[in-house]
Wavefront OBJ file of the C-alpha trace (Angstrom):
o trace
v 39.584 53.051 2.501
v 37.217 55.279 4.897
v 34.266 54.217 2.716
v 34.705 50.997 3.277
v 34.880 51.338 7.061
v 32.281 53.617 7.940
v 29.879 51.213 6.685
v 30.822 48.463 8.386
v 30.771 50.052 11.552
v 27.586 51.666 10.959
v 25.903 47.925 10.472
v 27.544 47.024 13.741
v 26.257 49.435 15.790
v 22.952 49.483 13.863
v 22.955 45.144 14.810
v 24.068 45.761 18.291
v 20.942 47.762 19.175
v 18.431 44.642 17.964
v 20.361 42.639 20.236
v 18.932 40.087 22.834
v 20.823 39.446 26.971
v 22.119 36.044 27.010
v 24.760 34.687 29.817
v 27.040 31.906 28.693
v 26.798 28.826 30.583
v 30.213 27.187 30.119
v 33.832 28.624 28.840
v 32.981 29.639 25.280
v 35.214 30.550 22.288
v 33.966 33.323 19.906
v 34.587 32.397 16.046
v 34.984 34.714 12.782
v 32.062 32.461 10.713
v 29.699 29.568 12.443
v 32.512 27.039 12.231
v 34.911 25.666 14.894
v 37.653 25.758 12.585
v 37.334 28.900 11.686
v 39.378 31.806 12.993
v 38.851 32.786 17.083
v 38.260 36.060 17.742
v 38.150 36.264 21.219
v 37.415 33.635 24.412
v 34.785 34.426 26.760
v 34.141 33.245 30.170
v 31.504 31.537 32.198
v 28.494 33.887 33.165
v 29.693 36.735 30.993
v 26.383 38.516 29.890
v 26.745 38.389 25.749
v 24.586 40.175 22.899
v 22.550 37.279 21.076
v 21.926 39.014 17.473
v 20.686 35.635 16.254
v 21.042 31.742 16.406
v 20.880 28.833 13.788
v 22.084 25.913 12.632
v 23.600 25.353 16.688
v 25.566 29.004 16.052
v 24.997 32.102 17.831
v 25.779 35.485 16.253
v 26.936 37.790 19.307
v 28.775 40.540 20.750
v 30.784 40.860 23.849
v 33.145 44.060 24.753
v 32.814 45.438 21.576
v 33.788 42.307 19.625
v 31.365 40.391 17.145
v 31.338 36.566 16.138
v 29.527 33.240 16.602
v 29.101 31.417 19.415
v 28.080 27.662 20.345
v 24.331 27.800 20.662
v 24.777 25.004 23.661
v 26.977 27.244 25.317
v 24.532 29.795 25.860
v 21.141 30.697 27.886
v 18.795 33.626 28.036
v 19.716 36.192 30.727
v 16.502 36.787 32.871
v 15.202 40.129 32.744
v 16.266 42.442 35.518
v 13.560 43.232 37.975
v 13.766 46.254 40.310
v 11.668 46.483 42.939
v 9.704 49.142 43.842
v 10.834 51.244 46.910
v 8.004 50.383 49.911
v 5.278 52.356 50.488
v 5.599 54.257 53.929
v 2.509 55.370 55.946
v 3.003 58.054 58.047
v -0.127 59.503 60.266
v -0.443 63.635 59.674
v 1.244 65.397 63.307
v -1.173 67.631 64.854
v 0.174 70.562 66.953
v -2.932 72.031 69.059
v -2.153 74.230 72.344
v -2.648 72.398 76.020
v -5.589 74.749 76.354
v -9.136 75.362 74.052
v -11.091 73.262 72.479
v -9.866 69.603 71.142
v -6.589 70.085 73.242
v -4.865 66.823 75.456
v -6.441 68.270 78.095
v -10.121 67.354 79.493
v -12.732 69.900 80.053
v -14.748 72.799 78.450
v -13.589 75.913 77.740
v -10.474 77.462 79.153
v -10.425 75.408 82.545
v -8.715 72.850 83.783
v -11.641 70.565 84.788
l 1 2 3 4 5 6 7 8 9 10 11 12 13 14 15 16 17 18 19 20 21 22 23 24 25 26 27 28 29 30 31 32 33 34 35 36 37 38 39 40 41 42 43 44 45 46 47 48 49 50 51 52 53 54 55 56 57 58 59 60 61 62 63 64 65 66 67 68 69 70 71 72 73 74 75 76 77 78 79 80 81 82 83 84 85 86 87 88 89 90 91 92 93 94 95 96 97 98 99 100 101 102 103 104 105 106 107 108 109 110 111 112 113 114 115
């Protein structure tokens, strides 16, 4: 018995990682095989984001929490890809510190005066 299901969850992991986003656009039952009268193995709702493995023949093989099964193709539609902005870029001027007296100080004048 454990060589049967440590396979089978290896391929499910291994098909899980090939996987493409997908949202589903309406209320959406998952199915054992591509066929509505086959058995349900789980209903999803509206804007859950699903695993698409692969689509044909107006099925969708995909995941959602952990489950696997087909999916009406028309019931589904490519997630957009997330986009994070960058942080902004901040440009600060360097503070200079210089003494009220000297040369280059706030203060007008030559030297060490005050004129």
């Amino acid at each position: 018995m454990r060589s049967v299901v440590l396979p089978a969850t290896c391929l499910g992991f291994a098909g899980s990682g090939l996987a493409e986003p997908a949202v589903t656009v309406t209320p959406s039952i998952m199915h054992r095989t591509p066929s509505a009268h086959s058995r349900i193995v789980q209903e999803i709702p509206t804007n859950a984001q699903i695993d698409l493995s692969s689509c044909t023949g107006g099925w969708c093989y995909a995941s959602w929490r952990d489950l696997f099964g087909y999916v009406p193709a028309d019931a589904v539609a490519a997630s957009p890809p997330s986009v994070v902005a960058p942080p902004p870029v901040v440009v600060t001027r360097p503070v200079v510190v210089a003494p009220p007296w000297g040369w280059g100080g706030p203060y007008v004048g030559v030297g060490w005066g005050w004129w």
